[in-house]
N, C-alpha and C positions, 0 to 999 in steps of 0.2 A: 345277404345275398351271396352264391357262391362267386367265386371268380372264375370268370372262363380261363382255360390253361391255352396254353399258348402252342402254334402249332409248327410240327416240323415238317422234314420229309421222311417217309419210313427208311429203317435201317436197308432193307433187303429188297423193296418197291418202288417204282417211280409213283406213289402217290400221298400221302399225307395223314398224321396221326396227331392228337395231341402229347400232351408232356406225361399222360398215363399209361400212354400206347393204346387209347379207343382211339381206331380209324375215323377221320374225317375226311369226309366230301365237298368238293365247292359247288353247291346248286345254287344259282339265283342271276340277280341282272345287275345291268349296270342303274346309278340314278344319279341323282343332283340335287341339290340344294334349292332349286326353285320349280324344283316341279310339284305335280300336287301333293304329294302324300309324306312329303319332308318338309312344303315351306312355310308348314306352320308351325315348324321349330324354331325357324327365323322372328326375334323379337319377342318369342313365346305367343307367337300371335294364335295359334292351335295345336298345342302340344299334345292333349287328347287327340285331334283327327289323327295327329301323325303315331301317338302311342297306339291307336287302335290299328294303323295299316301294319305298324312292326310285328305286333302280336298276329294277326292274319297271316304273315310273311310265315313266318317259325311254324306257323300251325302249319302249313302248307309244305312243310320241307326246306323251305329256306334256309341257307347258313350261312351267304355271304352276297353283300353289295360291294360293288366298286364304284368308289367314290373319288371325286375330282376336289383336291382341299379350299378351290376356290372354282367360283363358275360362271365367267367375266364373258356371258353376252350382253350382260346389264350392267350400270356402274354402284352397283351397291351391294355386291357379295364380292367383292377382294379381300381374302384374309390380310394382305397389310397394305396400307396405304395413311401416309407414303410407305415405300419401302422401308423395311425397319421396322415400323409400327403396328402391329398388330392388332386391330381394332377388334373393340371389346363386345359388341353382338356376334359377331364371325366364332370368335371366340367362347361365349356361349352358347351358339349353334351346337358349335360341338361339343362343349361339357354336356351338356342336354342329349345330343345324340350318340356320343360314348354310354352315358348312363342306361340308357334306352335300352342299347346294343345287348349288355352285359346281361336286364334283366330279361331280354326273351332270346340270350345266346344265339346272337346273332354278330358275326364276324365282317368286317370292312379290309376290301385288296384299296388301301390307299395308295393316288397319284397326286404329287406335289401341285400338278400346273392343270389349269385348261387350256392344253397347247392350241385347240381349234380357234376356240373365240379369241384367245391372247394373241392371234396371231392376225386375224381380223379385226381386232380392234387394237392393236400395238400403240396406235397414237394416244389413248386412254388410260393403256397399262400404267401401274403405278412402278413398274421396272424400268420404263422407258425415259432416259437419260433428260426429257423433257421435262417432265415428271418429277422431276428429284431422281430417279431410278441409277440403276448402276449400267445399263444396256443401250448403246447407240444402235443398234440395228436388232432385227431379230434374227439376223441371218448371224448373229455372234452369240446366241443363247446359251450353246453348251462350249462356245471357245473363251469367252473373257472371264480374265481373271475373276474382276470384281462384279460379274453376275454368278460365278460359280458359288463364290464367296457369299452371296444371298442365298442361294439354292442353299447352300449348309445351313446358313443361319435358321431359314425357313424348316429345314429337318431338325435342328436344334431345337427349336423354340418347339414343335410337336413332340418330340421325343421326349424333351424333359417334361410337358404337360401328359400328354397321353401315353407315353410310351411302355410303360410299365402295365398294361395293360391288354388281357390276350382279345381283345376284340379285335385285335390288328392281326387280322390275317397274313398279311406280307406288303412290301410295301411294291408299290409299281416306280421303280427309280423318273420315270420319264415316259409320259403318253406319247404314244405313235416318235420313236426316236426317229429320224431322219438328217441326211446328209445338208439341208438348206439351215438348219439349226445351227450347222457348225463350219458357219464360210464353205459351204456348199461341198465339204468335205469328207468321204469316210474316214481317212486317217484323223483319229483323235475323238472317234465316238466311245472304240473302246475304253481309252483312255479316261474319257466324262465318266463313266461308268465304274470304272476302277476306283477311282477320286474318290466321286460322291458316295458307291457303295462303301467303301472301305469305310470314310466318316461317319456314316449311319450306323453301319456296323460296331466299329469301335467305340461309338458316344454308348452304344447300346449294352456293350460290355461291362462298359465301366460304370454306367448306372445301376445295370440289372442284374449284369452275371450272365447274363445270355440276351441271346438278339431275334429279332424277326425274321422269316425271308425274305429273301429280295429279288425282282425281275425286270423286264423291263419290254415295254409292249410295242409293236410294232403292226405297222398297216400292213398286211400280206403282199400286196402287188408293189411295194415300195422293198421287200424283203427280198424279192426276183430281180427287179430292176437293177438296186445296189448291189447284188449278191453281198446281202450282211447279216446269211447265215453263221459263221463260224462268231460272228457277236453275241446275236441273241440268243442260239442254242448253246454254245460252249465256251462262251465267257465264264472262266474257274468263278468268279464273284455273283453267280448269279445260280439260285438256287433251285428255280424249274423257270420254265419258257412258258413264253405266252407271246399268240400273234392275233393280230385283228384279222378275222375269217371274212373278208370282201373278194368274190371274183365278178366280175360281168361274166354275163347277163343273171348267170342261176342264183346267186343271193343277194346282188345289190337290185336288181328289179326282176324277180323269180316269176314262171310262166306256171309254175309249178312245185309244190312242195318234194318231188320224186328226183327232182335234175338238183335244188337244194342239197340234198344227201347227199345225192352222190358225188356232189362236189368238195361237200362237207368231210364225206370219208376221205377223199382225196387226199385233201390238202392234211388231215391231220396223217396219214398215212407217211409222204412225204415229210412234215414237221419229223416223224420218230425216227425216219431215216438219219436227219441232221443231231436231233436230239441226242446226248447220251444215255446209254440204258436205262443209268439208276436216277437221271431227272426226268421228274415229274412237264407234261405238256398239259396244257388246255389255252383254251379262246379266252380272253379279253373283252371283246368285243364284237358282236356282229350284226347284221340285220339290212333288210331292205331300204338301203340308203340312195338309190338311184330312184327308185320308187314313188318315195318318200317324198325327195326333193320334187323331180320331176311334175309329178301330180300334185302336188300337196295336198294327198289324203292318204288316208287310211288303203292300206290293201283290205278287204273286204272281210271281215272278220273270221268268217269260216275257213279261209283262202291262208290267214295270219298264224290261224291257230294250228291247222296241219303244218304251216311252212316251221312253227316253233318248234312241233314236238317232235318231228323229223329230223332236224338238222340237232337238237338235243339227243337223238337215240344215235346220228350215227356218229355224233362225238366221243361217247362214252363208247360205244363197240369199237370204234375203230383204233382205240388204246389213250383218250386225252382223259384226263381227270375231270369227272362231275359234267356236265352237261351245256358247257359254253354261258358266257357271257352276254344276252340278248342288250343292245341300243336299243329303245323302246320304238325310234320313229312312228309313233301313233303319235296322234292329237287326241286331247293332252296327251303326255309323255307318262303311261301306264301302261301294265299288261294286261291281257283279260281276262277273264277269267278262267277262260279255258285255257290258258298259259300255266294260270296256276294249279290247274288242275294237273297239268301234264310234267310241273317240277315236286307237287305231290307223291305221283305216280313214279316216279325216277327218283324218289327220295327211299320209297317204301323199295325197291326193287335193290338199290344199291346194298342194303341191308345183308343180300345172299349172298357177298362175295369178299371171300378172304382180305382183305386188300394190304393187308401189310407182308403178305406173302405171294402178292398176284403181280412180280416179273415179267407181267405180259410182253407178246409181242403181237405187230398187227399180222394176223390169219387169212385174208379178204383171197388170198391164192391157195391156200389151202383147206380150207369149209367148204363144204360141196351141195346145194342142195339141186335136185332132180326135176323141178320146176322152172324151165327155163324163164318163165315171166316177174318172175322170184330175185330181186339183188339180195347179196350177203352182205353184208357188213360181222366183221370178226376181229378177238383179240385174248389171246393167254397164255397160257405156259402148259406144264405139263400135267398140271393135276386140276387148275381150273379153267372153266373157258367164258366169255359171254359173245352169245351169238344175235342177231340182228337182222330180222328176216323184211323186205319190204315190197311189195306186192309193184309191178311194174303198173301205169296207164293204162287204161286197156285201149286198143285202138279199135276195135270193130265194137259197135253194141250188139249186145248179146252174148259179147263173149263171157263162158263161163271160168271162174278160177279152176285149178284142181283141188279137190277136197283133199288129198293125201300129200303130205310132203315127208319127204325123209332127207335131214341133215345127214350128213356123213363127215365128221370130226375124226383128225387124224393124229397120231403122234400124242395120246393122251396112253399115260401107264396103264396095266390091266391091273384094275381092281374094284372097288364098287363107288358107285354115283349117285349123287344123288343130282336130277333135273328138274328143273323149277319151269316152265313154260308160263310166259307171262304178257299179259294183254297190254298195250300202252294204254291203254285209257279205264280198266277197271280191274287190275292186277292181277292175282294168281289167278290163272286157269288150271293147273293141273301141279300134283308135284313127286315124280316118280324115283323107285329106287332101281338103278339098274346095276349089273357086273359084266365090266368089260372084260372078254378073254379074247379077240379078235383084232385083227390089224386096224380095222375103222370100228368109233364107235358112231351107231348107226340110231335117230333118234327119228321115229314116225309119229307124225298129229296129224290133224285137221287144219289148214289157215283159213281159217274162219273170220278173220280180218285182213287189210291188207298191210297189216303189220304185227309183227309177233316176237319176241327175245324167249331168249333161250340164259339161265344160267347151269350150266352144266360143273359142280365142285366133289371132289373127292370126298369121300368119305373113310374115314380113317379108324 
């Protein structure tokens, strides 16, 4: 079996390649160890169900899950307990699901903790001072000595078992980092960060010769409140940003998959603001979590699947890497099938687009299209573009679209193009050559859906 190669950031790109320099994308979701389609790795109790979900995954576009190394709503997936110990099912979990990974080239953004449950159930944790653990409070997580001194151990003991290994996308230093973690503190989150990256890093040197990347994820509305942007975007030890995409009302309980976007562009719009050029951005984490809880059901299937493929289109136009991070909040904790149809569909499309030389920037004030019911979502440089057209509600019935739209792209070099016009739900529609000699270059269809992408790349 080949080995997956390990990934970096491109030299000249905020987005990702492997150690060959073939571009890599991060499509897929978040999951966990007891949900269905992985916990029958557990124990080897269905290692078939789960080998046939990974292969489905890969078929589908898929290249990466983020995974939580322990997933403590229950008292029987703690990778060690007591602390220190590292119990030996846990530990074939993963031998079992690294192996899995490698044979349908599928990549893991791994995070050490289940900061949620570990924090709801603290009295359980096997970190908890009660416990055997090294942690008198959890409000000391990222400040005491000798919980930091496990957090290493616990990278340690991964890194020498798996680490040599390119299924590790990058690692997530710490889910949802926050100031009640650390004596209620921002001063000295940096600092955790430095610490434990550097350790990870360094262990990772001197094993391999080279190391993984590293990030470190955060709740969005906890990133405004603390202002602890200059952390999570440009901390020098962190090698692209990730934030968990939650705002009320429009994605934690959405009326609507069209106010989702637009949110969704927002927020990634502002991330690249904070971000530095040449680091890579994208979502962690996100999904109908107000929803979810509040009702406890399902948002209504048809309602679930426009809010996914939405909020995935306007991630990627609006300049984040690959298509976000969905939380499943469904019962059970899966996507549907129309989910996976639509990270298919954004698997096959990312294909048109240079990305180790795609510099982008977000466009959203400078794409113009003629259809006032029409949003844009935009993002590129100067020789490629990808544009994101998304049809507004209509408020009166009856009302008709307009058959004709003309984008108007500015600040692209004169010379020739080639335009890919692309359906979200059953790919090329059309793929034309044109030659720009004019101040706008000006691109006429039909939206014949009420959503349509545009990749617009030079031709050389």
């Amino acid at each position: 079996m080949e080995k997956l190669k390990w990934i970096k950031v491109c030299a000249q790109a905020p987005y990702f390649e492997d150690e060959d320099g073939q571009s890599w994308t991060p499509i897929g979701q978040n999951d966990a160890l007891t949900w269905p389609e992985l916990q029958g790795i557990f124990l080897r109790k269905n290692i078939k169900e789960a080998e046939e979900y990974l292969a489905y995954l890969s078929a589908n576009g898929v290249t990466c899950l983020r995974i939580m190394l322990e997933y403590c709503q229950t008292e029987n997936r703690y990778l060690e307990r007591p602390a220190g110990n590292f119990q030996r099912n846990m530990v074939q979990f993963w031998d079992d699901l690294f192996m899995l990974c490698e044979k349908y080239k599928l990549r893991l953004l791994l995070t050490p903790f289940d900061t949620f449950w570990m924090a709801r159930r603290w009295n359980f944790h096997p970190y908890n001072v009660k416990n055997g653990g090294p942690c008198k409070s959890k409000w000391q997580w990222l400040s005491s000595d000798e919980t930091r001194s496990a957090i290493k151990n616990r990278f340690s003991f991964v890194i020498r078992r798996w680490g040599g290994s390119g299924v590790i996308f990058g690692w997530d230093l710490w889910n949802e980092l926050h100031p009640r973690h650390n004596q209620k503190r921002i001063e000295g989150l940096s600092d955790f960060i430095t610490d434990v990256g550097t350790y990870v890093k360094n262990l990772e040197l001197e094993l391999f010769g080279k190391r993984h990347l590293q990030t470190v994820s955060v709740f969005a509305p906890d990133l405004h409140h603390y202002d602890m942007h200059d952390i999570v975007f440009k901390h020098p030890a962190l090698d692209f940003a990730s934030t968990h995409l939650y705002k009320k009302p429009e994605i934690d309980s959405p009326r609507n998959s069209f106010d989702a976007a637009c949110v969704t562009g927002e927020m990634v719009r502002e991330a690249l603001v904070h971000t530095p050029a040449s680091k890579p951005f994208l979502d962690s984490e996100h999904g109908p979590i107000d929803y979810f809880r509040r009702n406890r059901k399902n948002l209504p299937e048809a309602c679930d699947d426009a809010y996914f493929l939405t909020i995935q289109w306007a991630h990627l136009a609006s300049g984040a890497a690959g298509g976000g991070m969905r939380w499943p909040y469904r019962h059970p904790h899966t996507l549907t099938h129309g989910m996976r149809c639509a990270q298919k569909n954004l698997a096959e499309f990312v294909k048109l687009i240079r990305w180790k030389e795609f510099d982008r920037k977000n466009l959203v004030d400078l794409v113009r299209v003629d259809d006032p019911s029409v949003a844009v979502f935009s993002c590129g440089n100067s020789s490629q573009i990808i544009v994101w057209l998304l049809q507004r509600p209509k408020r009166k019935s009856g009302t008709k679209n307009q058959d004709l739209s003309i984008v108007s792209i500015p600040d692209q070099a004169n010379g020739n193009y080639s335009i890919s016009l692309w359906d979200t739900k059953t790919g090329l529609i059309e793929n034309r050559l044109v030659t720009k000699t004019e101040t706008l270059l000006n691109v006429s269809f039909e939206m014949k859906s009420d959503n349509i992408a545009l990749a617009v790349t030079s031709i050389f």
